[in-house]
Residue frames as qw, qx, qy, qz and C-alpha x, y, z in Angstrom:
[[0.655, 0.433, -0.486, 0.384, -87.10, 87.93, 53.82],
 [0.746, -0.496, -0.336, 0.289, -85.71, 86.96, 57.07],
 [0.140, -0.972, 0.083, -0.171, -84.31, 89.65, 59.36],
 [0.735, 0.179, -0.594, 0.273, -80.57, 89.89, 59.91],
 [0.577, -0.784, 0.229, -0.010, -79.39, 89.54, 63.93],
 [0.369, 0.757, -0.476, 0.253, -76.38, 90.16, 64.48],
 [0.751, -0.242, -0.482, 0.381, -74.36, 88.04, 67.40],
 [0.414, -0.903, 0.050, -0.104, -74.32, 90.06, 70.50],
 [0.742, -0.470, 0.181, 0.442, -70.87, 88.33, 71.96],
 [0.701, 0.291, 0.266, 0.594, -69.23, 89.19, 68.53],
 [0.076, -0.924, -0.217, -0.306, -70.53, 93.28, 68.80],
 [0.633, -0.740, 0.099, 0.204, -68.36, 93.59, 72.01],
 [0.660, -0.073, 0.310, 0.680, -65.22, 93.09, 68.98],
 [0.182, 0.661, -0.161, -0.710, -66.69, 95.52, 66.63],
 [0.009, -0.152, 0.902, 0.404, -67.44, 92.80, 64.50],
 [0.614, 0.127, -0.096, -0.773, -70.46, 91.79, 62.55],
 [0.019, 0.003, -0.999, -0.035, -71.16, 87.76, 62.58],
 [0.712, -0.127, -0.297, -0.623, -75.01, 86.34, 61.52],
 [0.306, -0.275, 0.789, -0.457, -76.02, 84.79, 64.55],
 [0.338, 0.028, -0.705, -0.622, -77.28, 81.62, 64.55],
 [0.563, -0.332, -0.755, 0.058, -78.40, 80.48, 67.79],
 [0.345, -0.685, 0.095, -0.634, -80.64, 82.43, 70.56],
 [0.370, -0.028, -0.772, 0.516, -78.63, 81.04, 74.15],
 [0.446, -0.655, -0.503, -0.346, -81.92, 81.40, 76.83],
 [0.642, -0.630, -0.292, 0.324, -79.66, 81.56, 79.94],
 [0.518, -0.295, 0.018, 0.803, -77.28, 84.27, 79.09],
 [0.258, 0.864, 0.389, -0.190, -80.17, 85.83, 76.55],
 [0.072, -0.724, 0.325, 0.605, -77.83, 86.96, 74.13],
 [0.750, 0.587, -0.239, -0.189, -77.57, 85.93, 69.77],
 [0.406, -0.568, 0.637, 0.327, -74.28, 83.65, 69.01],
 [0.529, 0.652, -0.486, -0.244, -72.76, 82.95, 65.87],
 [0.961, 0.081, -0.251, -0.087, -71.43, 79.64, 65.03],
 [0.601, 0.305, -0.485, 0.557, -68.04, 80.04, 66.20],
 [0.311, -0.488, 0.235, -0.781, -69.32, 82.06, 69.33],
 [0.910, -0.184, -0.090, -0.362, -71.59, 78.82, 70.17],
 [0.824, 0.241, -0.436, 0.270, -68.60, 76.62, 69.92],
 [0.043, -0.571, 0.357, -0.738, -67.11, 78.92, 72.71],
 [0.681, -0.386, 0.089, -0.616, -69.96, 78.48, 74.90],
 [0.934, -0.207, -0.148, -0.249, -69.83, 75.02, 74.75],
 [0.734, 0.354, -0.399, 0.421, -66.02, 74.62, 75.15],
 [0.008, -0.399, 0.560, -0.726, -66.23, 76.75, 78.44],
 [0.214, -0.128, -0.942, 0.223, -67.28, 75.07, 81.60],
 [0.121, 0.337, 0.565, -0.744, -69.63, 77.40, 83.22],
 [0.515, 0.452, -0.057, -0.726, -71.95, 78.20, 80.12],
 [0.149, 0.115, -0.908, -0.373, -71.26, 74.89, 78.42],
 [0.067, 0.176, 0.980, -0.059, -74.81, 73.89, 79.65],
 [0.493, 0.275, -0.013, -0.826, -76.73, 76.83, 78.26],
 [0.508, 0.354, 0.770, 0.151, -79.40, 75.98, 76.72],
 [0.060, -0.372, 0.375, 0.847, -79.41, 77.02, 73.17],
 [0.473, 0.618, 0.562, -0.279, -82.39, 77.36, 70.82],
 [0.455, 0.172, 0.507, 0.712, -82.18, 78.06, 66.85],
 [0.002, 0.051, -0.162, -0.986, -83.10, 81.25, 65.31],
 [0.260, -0.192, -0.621, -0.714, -86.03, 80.08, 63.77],
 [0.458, -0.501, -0.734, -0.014, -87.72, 78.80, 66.43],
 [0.145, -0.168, -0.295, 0.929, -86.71, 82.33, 68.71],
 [0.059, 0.021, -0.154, -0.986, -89.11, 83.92, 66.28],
 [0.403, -0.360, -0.758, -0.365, -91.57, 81.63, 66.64],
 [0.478, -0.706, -0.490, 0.181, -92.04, 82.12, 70.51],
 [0.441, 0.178, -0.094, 0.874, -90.74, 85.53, 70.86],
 [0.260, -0.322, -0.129, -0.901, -93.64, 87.02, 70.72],
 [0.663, -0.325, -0.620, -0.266, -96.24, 84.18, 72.67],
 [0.346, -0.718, 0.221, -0.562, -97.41, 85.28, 75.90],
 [0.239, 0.250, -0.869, 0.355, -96.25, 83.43, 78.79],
 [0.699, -0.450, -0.311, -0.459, -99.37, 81.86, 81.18],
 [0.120, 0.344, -0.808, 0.463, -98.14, 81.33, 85.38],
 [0.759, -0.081, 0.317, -0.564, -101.52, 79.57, 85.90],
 [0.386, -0.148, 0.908, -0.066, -101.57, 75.54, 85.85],
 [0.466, 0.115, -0.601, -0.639, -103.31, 74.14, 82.62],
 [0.398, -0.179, -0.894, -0.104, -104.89, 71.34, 84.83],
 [0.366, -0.427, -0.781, 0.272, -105.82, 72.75, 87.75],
 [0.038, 0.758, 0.347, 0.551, -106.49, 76.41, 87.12],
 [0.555, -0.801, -0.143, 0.173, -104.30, 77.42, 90.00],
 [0.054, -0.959, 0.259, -0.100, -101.58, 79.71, 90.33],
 [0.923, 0.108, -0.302, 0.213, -98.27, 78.32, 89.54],
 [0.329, -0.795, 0.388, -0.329, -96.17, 78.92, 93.07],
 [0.887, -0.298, 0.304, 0.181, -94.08, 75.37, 93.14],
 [0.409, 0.627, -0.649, -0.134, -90.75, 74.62, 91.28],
 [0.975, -0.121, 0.187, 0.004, -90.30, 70.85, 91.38],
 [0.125, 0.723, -0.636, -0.239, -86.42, 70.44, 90.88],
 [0.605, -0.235, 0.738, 0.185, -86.69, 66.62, 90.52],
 [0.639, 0.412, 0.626, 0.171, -88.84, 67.00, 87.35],
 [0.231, -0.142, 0.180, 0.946, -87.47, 70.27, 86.46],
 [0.147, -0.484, -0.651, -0.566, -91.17, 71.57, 85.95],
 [0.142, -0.028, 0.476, -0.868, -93.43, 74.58, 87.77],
 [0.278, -0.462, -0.833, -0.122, -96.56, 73.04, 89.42],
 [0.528, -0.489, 0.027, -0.694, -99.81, 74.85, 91.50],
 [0.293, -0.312, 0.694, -0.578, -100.51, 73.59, 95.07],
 [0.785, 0.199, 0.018, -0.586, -103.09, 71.76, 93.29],
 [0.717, 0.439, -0.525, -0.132, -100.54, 69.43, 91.38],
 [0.730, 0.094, -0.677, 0.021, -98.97, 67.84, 94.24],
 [0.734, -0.626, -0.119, -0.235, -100.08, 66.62, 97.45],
 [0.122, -0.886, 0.356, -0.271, -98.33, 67.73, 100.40],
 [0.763, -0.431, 0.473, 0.092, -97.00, 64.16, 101.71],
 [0.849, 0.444, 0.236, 0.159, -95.42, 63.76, 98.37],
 [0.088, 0.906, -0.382, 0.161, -93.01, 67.01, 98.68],
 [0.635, -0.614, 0.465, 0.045, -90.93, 64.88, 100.70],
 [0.807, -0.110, 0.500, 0.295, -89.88, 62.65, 97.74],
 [0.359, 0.874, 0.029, 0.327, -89.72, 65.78, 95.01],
 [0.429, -0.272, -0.061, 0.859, -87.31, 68.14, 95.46],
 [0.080, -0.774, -0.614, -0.132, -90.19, 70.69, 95.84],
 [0.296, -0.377, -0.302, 0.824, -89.58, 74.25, 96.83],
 [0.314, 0.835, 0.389, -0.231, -91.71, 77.69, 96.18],
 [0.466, 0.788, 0.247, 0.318, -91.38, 79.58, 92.78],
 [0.102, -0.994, 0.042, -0.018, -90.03, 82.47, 95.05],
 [0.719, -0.465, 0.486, 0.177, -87.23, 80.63, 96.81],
 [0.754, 0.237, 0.436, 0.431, -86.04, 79.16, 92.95],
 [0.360, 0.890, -0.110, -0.258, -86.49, 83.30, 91.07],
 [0.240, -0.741, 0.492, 0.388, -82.72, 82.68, 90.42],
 [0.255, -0.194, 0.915, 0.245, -82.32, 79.25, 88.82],
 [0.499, 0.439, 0.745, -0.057, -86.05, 79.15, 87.57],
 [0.190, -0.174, 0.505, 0.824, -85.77, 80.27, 83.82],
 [0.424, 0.523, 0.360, -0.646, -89.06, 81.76, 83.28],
 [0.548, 0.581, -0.301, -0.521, -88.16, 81.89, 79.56],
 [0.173, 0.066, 0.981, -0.061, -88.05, 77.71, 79.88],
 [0.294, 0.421, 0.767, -0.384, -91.64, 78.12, 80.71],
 [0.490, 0.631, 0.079, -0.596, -92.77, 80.54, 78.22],
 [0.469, 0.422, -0.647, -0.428, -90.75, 78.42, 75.13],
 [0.056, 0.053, 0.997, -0.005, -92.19, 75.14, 76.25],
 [0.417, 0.609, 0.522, -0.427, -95.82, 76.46, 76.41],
 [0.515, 0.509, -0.297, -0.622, -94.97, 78.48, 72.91],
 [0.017, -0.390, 0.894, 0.221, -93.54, 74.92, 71.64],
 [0.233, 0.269, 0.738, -0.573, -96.67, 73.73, 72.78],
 [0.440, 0.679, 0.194, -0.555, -99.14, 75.87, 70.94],
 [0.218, 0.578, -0.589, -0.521, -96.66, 75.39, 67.94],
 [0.008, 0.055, 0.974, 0.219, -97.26, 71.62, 67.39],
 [0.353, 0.509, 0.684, -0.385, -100.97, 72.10, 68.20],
 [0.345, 0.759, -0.159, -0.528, -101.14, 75.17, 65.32],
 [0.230, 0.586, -0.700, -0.337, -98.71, 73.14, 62.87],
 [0.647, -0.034, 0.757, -0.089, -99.95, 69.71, 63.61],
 [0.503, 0.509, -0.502, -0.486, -99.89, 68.41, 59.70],
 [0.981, 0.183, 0.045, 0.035, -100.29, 64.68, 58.05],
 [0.514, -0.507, 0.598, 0.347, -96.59, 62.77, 58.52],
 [0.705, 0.401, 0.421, 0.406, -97.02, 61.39, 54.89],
 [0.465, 0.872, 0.025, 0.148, -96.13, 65.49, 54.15],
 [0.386, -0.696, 0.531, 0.292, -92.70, 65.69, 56.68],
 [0.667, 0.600, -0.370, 0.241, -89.69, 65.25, 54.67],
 [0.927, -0.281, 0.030, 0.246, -87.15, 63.19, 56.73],
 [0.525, 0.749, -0.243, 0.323, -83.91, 65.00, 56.39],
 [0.764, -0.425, -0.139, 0.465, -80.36, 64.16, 58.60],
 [0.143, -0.981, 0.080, -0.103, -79.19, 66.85, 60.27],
 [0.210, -0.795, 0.560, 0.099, -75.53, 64.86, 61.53],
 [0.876, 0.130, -0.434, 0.167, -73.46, 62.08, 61.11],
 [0.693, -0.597, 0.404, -0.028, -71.51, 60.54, 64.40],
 [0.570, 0.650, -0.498, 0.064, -68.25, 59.23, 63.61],
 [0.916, -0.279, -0.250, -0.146, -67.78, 56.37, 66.20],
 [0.219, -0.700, 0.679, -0.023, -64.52, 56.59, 67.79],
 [0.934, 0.223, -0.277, -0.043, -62.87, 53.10, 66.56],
 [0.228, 0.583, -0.699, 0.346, -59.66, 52.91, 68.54],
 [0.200, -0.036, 0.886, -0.417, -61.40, 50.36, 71.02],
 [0.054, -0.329, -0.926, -0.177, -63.97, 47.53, 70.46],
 [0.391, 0.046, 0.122, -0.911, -67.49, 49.42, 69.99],
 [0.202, -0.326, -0.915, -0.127, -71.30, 48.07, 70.58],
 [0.003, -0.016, -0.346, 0.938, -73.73, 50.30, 70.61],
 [0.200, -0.458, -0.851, -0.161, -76.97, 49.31, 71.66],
 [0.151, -0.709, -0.653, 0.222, -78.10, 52.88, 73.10],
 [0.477, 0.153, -0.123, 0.857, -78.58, 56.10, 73.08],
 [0.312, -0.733, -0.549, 0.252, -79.33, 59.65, 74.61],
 [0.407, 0.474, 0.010, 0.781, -79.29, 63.35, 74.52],
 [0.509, -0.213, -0.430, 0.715, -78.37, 65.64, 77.00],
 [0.097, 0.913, 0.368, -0.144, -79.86, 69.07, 77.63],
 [0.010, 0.824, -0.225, -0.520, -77.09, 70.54, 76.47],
 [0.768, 0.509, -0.217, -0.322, -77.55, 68.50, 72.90],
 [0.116, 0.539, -0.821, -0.148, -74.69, 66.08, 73.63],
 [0.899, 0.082, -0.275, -0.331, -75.10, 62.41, 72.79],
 [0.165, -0.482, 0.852, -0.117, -74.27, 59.60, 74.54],
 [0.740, 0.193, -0.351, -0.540, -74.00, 56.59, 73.73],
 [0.771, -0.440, 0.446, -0.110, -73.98, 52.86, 75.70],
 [0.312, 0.545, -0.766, -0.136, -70.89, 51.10, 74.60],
 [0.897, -0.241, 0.280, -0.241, -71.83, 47.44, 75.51],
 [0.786, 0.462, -0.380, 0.156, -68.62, 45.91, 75.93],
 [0.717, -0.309, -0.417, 0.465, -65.94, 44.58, 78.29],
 [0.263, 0.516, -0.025, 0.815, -65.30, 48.61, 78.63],
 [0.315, -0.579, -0.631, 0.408, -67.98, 49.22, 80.77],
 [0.161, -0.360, -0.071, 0.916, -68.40, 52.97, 79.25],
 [0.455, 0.755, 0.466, 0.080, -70.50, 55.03, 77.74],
 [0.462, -0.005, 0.311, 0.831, -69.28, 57.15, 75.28],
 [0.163, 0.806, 0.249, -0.512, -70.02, 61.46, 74.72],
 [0.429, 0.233, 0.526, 0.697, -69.84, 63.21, 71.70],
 [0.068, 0.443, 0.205, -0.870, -71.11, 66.95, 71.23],
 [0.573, 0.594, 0.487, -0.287, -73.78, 67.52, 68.57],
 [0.330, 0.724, -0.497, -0.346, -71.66, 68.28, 65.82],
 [0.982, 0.165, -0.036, 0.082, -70.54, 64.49, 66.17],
 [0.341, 0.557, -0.622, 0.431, -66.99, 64.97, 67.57],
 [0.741, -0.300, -0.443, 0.406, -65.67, 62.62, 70.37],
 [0.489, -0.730, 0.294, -0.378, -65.54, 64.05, 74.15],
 [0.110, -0.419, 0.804, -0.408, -64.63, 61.37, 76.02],
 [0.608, -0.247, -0.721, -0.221, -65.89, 58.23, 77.59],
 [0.240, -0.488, 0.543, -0.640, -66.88, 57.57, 81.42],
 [0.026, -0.018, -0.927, 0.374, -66.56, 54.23, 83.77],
 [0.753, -0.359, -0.043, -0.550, -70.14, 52.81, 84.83],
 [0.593, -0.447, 0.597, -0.304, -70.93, 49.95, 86.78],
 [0.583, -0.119, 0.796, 0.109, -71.14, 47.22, 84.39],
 [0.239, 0.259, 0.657, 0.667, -71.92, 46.57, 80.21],
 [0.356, 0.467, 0.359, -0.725, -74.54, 49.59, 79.81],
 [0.414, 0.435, 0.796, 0.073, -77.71, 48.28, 77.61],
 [0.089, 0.745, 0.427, 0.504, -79.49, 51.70, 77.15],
 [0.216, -0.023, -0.282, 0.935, -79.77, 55.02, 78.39],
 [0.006, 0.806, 0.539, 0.245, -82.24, 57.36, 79.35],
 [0.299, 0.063, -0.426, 0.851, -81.95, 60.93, 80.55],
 [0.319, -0.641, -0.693, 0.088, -84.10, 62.22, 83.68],
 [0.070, -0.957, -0.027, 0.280, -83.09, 65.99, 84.30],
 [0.302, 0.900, -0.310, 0.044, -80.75, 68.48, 83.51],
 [0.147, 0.766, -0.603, 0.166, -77.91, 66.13, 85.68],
 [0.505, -0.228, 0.809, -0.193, -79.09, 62.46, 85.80],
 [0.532, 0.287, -0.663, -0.443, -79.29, 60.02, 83.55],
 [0.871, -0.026, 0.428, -0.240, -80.85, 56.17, 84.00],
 [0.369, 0.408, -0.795, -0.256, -78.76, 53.34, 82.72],
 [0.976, -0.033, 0.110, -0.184, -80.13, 49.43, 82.15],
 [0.093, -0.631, 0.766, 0.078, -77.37, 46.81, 82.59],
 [0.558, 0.265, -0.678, -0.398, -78.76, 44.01, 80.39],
 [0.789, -0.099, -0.604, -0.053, -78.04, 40.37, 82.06],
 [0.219, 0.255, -0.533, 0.777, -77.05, 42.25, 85.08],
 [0.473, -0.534, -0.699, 0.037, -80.58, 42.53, 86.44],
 [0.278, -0.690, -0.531, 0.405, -80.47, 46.05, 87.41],
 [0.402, 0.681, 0.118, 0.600, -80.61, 49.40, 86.23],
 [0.560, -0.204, -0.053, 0.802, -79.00, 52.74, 87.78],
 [0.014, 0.975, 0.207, -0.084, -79.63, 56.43, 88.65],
 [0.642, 0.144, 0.057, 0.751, -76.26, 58.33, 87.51],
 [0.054, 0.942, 0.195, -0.266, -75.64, 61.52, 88.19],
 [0.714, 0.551, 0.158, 0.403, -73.73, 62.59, 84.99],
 [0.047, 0.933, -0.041, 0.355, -72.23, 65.87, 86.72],
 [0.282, -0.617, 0.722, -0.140, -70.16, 64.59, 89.82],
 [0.559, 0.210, -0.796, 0.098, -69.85, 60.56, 88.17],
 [0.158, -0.063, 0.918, -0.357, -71.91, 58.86, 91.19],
 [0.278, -0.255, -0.882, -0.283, -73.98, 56.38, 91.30],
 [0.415, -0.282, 0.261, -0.824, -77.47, 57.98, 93.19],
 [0.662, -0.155, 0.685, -0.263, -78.89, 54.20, 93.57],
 [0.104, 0.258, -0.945, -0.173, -78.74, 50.77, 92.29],
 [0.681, 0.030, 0.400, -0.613, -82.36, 49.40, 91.86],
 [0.257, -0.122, 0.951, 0.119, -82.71, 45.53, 90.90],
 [0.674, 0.134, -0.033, -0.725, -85.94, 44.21, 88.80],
 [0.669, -0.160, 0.665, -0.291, -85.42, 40.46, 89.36],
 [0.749, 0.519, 0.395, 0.117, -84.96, 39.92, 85.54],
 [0.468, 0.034, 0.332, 0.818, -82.78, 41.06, 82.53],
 [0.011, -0.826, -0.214, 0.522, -82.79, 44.86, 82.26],
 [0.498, 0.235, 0.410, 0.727, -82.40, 45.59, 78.79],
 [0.042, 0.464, 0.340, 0.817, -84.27, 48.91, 77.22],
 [0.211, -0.543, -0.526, 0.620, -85.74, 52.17, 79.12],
 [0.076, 0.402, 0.252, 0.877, -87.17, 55.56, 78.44],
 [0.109, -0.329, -0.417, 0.840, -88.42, 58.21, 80.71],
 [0.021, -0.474, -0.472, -0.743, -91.33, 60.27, 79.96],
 [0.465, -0.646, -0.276, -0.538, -93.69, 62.69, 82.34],
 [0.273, -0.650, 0.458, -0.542, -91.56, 61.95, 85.45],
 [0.823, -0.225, 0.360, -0.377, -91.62, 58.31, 85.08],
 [0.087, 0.550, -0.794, -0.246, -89.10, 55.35, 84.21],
 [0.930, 0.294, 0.072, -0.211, -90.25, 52.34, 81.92],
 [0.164, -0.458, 0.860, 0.156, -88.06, 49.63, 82.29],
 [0.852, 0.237, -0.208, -0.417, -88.58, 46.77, 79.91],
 [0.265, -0.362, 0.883, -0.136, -87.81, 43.36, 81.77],
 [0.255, 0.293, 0.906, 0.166, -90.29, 40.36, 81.08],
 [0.103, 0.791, 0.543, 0.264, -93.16, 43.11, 81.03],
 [0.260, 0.643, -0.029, 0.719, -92.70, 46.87, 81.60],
 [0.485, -0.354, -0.358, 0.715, -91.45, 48.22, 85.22],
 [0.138, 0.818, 0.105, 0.549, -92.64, 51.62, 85.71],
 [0.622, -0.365, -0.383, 0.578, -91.02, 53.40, 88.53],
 [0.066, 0.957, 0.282, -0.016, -90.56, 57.13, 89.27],
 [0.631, 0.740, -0.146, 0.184, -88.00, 59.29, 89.10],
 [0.227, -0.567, 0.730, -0.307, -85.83, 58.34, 92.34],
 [0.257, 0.364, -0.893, 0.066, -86.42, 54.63, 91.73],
 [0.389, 0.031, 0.714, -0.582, -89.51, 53.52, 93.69],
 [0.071, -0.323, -0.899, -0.288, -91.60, 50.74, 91.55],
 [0.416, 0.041, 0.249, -0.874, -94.94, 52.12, 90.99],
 [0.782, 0.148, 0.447, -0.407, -96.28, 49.41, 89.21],
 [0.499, -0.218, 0.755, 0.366, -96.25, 47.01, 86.23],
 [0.533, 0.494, -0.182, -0.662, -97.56, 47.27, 82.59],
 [0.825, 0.151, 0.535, 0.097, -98.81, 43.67, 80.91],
 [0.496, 0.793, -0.066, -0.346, -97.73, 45.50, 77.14],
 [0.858, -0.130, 0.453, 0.202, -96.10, 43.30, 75.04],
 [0.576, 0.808, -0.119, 0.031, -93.34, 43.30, 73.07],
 [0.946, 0.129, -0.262, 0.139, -89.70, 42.37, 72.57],
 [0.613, 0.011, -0.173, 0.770, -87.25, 44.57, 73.37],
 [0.191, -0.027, -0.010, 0.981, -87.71, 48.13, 72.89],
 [0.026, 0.764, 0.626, 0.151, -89.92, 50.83, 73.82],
 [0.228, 0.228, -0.049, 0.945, -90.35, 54.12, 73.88],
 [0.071, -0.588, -0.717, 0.368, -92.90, 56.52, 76.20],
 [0.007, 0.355, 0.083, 0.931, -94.80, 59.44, 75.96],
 [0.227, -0.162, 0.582, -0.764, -96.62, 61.30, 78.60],
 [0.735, -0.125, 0.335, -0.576, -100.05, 59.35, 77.97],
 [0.827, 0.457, -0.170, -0.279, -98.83, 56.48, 76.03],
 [0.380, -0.547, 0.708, 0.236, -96.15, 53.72, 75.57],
 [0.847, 0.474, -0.191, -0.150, -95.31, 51.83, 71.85],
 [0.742, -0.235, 0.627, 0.033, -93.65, 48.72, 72.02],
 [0.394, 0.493, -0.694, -0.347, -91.43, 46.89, 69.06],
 [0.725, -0.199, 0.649, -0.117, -91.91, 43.26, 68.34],
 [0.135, 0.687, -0.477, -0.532, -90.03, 42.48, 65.98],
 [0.242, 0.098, 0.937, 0.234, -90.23, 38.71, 65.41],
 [0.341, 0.589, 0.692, -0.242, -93.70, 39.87, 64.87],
 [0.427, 0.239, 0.281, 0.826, -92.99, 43.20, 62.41],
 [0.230, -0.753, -0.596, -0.156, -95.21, 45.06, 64.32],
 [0.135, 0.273, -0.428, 0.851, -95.14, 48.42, 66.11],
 [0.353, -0.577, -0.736, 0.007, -97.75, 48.78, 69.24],
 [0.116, -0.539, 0.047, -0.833, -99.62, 51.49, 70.68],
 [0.524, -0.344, -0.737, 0.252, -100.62, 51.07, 74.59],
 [0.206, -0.745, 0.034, -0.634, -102.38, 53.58, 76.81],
 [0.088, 0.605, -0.659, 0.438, -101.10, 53.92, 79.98],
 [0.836, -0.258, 0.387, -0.291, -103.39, 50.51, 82.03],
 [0.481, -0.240, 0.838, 0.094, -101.61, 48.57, 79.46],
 [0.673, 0.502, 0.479, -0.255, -104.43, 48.31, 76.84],
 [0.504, -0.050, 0.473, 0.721, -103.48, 47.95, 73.09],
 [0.310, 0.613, 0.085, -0.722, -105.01, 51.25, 71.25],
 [0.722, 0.668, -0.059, -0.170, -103.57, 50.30, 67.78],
 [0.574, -0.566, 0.442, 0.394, -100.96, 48.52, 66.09],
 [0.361, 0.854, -0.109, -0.359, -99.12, 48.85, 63.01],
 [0.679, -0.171, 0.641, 0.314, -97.75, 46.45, 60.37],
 [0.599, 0.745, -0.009, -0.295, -96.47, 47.25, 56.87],
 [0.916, 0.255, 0.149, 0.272, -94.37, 45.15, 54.46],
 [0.302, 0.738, -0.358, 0.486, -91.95, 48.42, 53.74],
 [0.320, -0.717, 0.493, -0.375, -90.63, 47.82, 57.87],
 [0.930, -0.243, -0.271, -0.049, -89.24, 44.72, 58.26],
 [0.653, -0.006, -0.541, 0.529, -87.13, 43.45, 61.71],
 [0.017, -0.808, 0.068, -0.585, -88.01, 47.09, 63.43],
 [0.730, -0.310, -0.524, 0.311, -85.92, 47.53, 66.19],
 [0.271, -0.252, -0.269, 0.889, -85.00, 51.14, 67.34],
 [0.189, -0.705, -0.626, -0.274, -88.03, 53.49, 68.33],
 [0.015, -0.145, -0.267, 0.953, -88.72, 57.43, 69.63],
 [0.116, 0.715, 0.636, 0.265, -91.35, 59.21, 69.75],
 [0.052, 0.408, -0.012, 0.911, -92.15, 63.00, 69.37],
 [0.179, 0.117, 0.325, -0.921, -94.16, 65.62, 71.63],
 [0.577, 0.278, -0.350, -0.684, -97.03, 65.10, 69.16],
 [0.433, -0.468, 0.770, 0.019, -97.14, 61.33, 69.56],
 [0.803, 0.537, -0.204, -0.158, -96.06, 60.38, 66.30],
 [0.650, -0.555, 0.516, 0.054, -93.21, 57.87, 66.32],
 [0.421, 0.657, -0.604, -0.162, -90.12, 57.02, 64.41],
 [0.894, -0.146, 0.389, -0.165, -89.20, 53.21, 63.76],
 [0.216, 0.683, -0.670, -0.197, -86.03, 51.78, 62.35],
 [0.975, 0.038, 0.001, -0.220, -86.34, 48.89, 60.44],
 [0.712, -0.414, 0.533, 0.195, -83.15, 46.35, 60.95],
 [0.530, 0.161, 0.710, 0.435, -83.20, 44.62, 57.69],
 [0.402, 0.813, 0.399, 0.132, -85.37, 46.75, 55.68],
 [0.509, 0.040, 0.154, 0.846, -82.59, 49.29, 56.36],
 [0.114, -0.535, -0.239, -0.802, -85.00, 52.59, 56.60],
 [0.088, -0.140, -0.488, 0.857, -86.37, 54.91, 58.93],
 [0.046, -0.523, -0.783, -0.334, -90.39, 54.99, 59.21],
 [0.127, 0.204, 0.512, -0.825, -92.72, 57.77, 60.92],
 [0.272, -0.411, -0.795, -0.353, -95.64, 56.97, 61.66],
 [0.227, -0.428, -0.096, -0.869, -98.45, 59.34, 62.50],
 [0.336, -0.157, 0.549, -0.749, -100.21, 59.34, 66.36],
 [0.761, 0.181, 0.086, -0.617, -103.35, 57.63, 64.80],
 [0.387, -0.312, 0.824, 0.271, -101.09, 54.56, 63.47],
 [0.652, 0.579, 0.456, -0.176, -102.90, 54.94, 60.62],
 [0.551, 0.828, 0.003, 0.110, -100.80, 56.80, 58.02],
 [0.808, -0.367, 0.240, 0.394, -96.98, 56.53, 57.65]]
């Protein structure tokens, strides 16, 4: 039987509350109504907060400050990808376009216990990895759309602190926030109809403006625009993954994470894709197909089954297994890394 914890913040009343969420930056238990707090105040609204269940999972799992690729002593803190690297990982004429600085120089702001629950998170999918035909599919919210003004929503995105935004494509020009419970925040001005969203750290986001022909670095914290990068074609669907932005224009735009074209991917498909760090899967929907593509472009595998038909909205997990909403068929598929079993 599970152990109770009590909520630290609540302790401070003399009160007893079953905490449900372990907050990493302030390291303390919070009860449901405690959490709500948090997120309602400005300075702590961007903890990041982590569920019980998963505390206990990496609580114990040792923490490793050596580089998994290059067997070197991690002594960088990259703030653009929000990730600690060895001297090994990136070459010195390259610091200039990171926002590079040493481990020492960061002690304050770098949240060691980040590093140790992504590596445990890590080990967990690797230990737990399991056939998708056993996952049970189960919804966790419902969003309640604000209606008081014309709505089209053809994206979305979550924030590191779990809110959700979402691209309103309409004369509005806004995208619209909503906190993970599915209550309306607020909306905020862009530059023109926003298509999709992606989000690149803890305080930029990447929007595509559709027939506009260009997408947008945002910095979501002070509302400016960090640059304005054209792609000479309609800019419809994006998605970030490993420190790199896939834009999907005639063929796929890859670029990094300040906006500099690195190169082009031939992978086909209609609209929508989604990345992962070695991989990119592609919808084509006239076609009912989902596609797997390693990262030169090549197709690995693709996947076509009579239960998915129109599929047009696509994630994928850590683990890359990937979720596919079918238009018409009206259902939600996952399908399993190997595109073999669904």
């Amino acid at each position: 039987m599970a152990t109770y914890i009590p909520c630290d913040s609540c302790l401070y009343d003399e009160t007893y509350q079953n905490a449900r969420k372990w907050c990493t930056s302030s390291e303390e238990f919070l009860c449901k109504e405690c959490e709500k707090t948090k997120k309602k105040t400005k300075i702590t609204r961007d903890h990041r907060l982590i569920s019980i269940d998963d505390y206990r999972k990496i609580e114990n799992v040792p923490i490793s400050l050596s580089c998994s690729d290059h067997d070197r002593k991690l002594e960088w803190f990259c703030r653009s990808h929000d990730k600690a690297l060895s001297v090994a990982c990136l070459p010195t004429e390259n610091r200039s376009v990171c926002d590079v600085i040493p481990i020492d120089e960061h002690t304050t702001n770098f949240d060691i216990k980040d590093l140790k629950i992504e590596q445990a998170q890590i080990q967990l999918n690797v230990q737990t990895s399991t056939n998708v035909a056993d996952v049970e599919l189960q919804l966790i919210t419902e969003v309640d759309i604000k209606r008081a003004e014309q709505i089209c929503i053809t994206g979305c995105a979550i924030l590191h602190n779990g809110h959700l935004l979402f691209a309103n494509y309409t004369h509005k020009q806004n995208i619209l926030e909503y906190n993970e419970e599915g209550s309306y925040i607020g909306s905020n001005q862009v530059s023109a109809l926003p298509y999709d969203i992606t989000v690149l750290d803890s305080d930029r986001i990447a929007i595509t403006y559709g027939r506009n022909g260009f997408f947008e670095i945002f910095n979501y914290r002070n509302k400016r625009v960090e640059k304005k990068i054209y792609t000479g074609g309609h800019c419809w669907i994006l998605s970030q993954s490993n420190g790199k932005i896939y834009v999907k224009v005639d063929k796929v735009m890859v670029f990094d994470i300040t906006g500099e074209k690195l190169h082009t991917l031939s992978a086909d498909g209609n609209l929508n894709i989604s990345a992962g760090k070695n991989n990119l899967f592609c919808l084509r929907f006239k076609k009912n197909n989902v596609c797997f593509y390693d990262m030169k472009g090549q197709e690995v595998w693709k996947f076509q089954d009579d239960s998915l038909d129109d599929p047009y909205g696509i994630a994928n997990d850590p683990s890359g297994n990937v979720f596919v909403i079918g238009r018409t068929s009206k259902n939600l598929i996952l399908i399993q890394h190997d595109g073999k079993t669904y």
